[in-house]
C-alpha positions in Angstrom: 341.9 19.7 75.4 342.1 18.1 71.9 338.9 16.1 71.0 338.4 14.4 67.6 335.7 12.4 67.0 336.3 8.7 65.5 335.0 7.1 62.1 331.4 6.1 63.4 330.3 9.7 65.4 331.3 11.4 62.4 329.2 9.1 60.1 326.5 9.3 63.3 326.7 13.6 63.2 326.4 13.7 59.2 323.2 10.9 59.3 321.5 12.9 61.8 322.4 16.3 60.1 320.9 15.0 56.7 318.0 13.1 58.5 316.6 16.5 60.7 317.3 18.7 57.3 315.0 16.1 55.3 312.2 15.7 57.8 312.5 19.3 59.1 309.2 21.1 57.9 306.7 18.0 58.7 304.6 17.9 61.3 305.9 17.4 64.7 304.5 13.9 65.2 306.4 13.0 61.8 309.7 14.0 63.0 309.4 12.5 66.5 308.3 9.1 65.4 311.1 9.4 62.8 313.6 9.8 65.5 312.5 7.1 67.9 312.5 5.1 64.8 315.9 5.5 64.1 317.2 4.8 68.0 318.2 7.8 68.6 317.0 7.8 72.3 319.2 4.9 72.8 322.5 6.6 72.5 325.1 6.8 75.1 326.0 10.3 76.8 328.5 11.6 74.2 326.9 10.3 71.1 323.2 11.5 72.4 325.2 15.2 72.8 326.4 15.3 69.0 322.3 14.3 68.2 321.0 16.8 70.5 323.4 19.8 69.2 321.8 19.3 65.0 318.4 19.2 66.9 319.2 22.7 68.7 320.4 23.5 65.2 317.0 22.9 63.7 315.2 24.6 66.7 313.6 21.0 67.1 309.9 20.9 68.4 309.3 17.4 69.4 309.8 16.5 73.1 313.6 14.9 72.2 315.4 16.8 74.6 313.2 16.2 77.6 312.4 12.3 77.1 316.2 11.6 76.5 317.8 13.9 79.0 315.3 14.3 81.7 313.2 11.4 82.2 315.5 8.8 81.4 317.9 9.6 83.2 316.0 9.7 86.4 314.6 6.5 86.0 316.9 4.6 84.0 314.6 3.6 81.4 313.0 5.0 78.0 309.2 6.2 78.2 306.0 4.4 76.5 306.3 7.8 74.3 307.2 11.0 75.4 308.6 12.1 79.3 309.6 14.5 81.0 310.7 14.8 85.1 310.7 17.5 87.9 313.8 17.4 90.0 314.4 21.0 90.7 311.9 20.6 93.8 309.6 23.5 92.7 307.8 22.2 89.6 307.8 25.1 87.8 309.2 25.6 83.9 309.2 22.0 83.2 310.0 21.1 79.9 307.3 19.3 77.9 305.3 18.7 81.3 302.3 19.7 78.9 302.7 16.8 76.2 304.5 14.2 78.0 303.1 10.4 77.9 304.8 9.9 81.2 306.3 12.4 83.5 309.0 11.4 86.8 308.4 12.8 89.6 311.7 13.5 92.3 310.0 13.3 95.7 311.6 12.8 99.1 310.8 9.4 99.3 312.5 8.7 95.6 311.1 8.8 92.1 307.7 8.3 91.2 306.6 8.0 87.8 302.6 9.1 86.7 301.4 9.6 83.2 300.9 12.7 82.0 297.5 12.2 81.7 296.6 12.3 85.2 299.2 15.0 86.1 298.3 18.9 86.6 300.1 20.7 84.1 299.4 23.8 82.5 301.5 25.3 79.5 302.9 29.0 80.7 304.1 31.2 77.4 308.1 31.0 77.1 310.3 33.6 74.8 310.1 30.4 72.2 307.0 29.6 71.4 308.1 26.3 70.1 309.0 25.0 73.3 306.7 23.5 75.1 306.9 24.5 79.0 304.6 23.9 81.8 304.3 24.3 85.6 303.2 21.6 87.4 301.2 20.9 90.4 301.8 17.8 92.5 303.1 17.3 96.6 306.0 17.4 98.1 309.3 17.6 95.7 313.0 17.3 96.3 315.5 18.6 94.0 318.5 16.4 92.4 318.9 18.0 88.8 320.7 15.2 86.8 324.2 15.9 85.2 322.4 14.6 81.5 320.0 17.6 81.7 322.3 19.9 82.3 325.0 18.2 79.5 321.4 18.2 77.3 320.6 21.8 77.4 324.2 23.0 76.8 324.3 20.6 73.8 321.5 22.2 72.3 322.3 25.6 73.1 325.2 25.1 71.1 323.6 24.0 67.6 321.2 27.3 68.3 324.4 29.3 68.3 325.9 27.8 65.5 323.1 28.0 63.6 323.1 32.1 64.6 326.3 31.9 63.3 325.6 30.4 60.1 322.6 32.6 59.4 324.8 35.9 60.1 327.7 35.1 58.2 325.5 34.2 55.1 323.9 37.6 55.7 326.8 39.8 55.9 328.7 38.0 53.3 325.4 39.0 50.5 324.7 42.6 52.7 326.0 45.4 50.7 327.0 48.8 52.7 328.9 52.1 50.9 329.2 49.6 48.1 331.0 46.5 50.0 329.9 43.6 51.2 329.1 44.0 55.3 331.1 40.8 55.9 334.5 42.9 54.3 334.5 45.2 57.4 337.1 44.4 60.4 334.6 45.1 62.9 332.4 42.4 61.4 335.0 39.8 61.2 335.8 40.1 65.0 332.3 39.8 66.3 332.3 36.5 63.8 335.2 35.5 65.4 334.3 36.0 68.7 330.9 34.3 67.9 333.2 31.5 66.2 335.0 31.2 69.7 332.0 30.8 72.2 330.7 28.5 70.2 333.9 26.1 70.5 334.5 26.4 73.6 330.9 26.0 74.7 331.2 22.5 72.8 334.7 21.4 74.1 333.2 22.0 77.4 329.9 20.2 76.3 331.7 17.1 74.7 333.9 17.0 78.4 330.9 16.8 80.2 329.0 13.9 78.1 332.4 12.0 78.4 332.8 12.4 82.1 328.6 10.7 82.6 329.7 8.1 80.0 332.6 7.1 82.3 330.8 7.9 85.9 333.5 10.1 86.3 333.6 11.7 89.6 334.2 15.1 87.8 330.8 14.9 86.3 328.7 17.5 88.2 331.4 19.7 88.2 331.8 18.9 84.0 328.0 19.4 84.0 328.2 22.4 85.3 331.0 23.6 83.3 329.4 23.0 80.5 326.1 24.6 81.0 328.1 27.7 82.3 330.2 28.0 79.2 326.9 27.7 77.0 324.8 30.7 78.4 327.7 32.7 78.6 328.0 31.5 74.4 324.5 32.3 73.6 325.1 36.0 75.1 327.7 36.8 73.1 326.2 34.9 70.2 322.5 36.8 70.6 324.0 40.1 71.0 326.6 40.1 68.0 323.7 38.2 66.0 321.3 40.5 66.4 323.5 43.2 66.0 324.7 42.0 62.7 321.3 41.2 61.3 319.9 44.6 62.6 316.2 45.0 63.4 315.1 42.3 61.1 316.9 39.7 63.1 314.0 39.7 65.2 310.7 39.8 62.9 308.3 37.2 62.5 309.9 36.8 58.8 313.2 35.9 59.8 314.3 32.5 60.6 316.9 34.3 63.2 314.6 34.6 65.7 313.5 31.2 66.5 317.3 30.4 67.3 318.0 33.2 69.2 314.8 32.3 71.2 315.7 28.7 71.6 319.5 29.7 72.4 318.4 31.8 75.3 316.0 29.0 76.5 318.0 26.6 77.0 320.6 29.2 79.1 317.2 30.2 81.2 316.0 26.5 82.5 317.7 25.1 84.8 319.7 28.4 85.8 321.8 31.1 84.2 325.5 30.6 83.5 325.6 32.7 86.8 323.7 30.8 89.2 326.3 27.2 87.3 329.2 29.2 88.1 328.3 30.1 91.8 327.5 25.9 91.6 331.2 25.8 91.0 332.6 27.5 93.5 330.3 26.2 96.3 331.5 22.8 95.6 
């Protein structure tokens, strides 16, 4: 598939790039009023997937990802603030379930919507601990995961794994070893070229599945799927040959690495493994 984006998502992709990288570093209320500012929870499928993969980028900590792509999407409307939802019919590991001004609830009788104030939720510890997860206790649930969630998740996945990328090319291109630079070695180029073609594919995948929700496509859960599929198998390959090229240090408290390699592997673990999206696949 050949995918290039027009005039206006490229301005769109370079505006959000240079807005996270300027506000990146404030505090996390900052950069989330910033971003509703801006209207950025207003954009359609596709567009909201090119804003979402430079906030996986940045490892972004503000409850983006779960008000756009979760809550919205089950009840059709933006939040007074932050959401989230629960629509996997267990309540457990929901994103930003903790924070949220309002969270929607999937119950067999249809969607019911509570503030977060009044809701039972306590924060369990995640590999990230920038991400905000909780488990939440409420009555009966149904499950009806929305195509947008899983589209969300993917997106962001895939800025984490270029951002991997990014980090451990700059880092073998300065590394000197038996008095060459790491990057000059053949076994180094493939793993960055392997890492190089996850990534794409992950995102070709990713862009297919924000296009098919922007046009109710019937192929949409199947797209969804797809997509979310393609990115956990991505961030495997991209965490292992990573890590692998950064070495032990890849994963200290110094190194930026970590917190993308954290957030990569996140966003493969909610809302089930590339495995459990490919056995989705062929049961449908």
């Amino acid at each position: 598939m050949e995918f290039e984006l027009d005039e206006d998502q490229q301005l769109l992709r370079r505006t959000v790039r240079e807005t996270v990288a300027k506000v990146r570093g404030r505090p996390e209320d900052q950069q989330w009023s910033t971003y509703r500012r801006l209207g950025w929870l207003e954009a359609p499928p596709f567009e909201l997937t090119l804003i979402l993969e430079e906030l996986g980028y940045a490892a972004d900590p503000t409850p983006f990802l779960a008000t756009a792509t979760w809550f919205a999407p089950l009840t059709g409307r933006l939040p007074d603030g932050s959401g989230t939802a629960v629509f996997d019919g267990t309540g457990r590991y929901v994103l930003d379930a903790d924070r949220a001004d309002e969270v929607a609830l999937l119950t067999p009788d249809g969607v019911v919507v509570v503030p977060g104030a009044e809701l039972a939720a306590r924060r369990v510890p995640v590999l990230d601990a920038n991400l905000h997860v909780a488990e939440v206790e409420t009555g009966a649930l149904a499950e009806g995961v929305p195509d947008l969630a899983l589209t969300g998740l993917a997106a962001t996945a895939v800025g984490a794994c270029r951002r991997i990328l990014d980090l451990s090319l700059e880092h073998v291109k300065r590394r000197v070893q038996f008095g060459r630079p790491l990057g000059s070695f053949q076994a180094v180029k493939h793993k960055a070229a392997d890492m190089h073609v996850a990534i794409e594919r992950a995102r070709a995948l990713t862009h297919f599945s924000a296009l098919t929700i922007a046009e109710d496509d019937p192929r949409r859960t199947r797209a969804a799927h797809m997509a979310k599929a393609a990115a956990g198998e991505c961030q495997r390959t991209v965490f292992r040959h990573g890590l692998q090229l950064f070495g032990a240090m890849g994963f200290t408290w110094e190194n930026e690495l970590q917190h993308h390699l954290k957030r990569a592997q996140a966003c493969d673990l909610l809302l089930g493994t590339a495995s459990a999206h490919r056995k989705a696949l062929l049961a449908s």
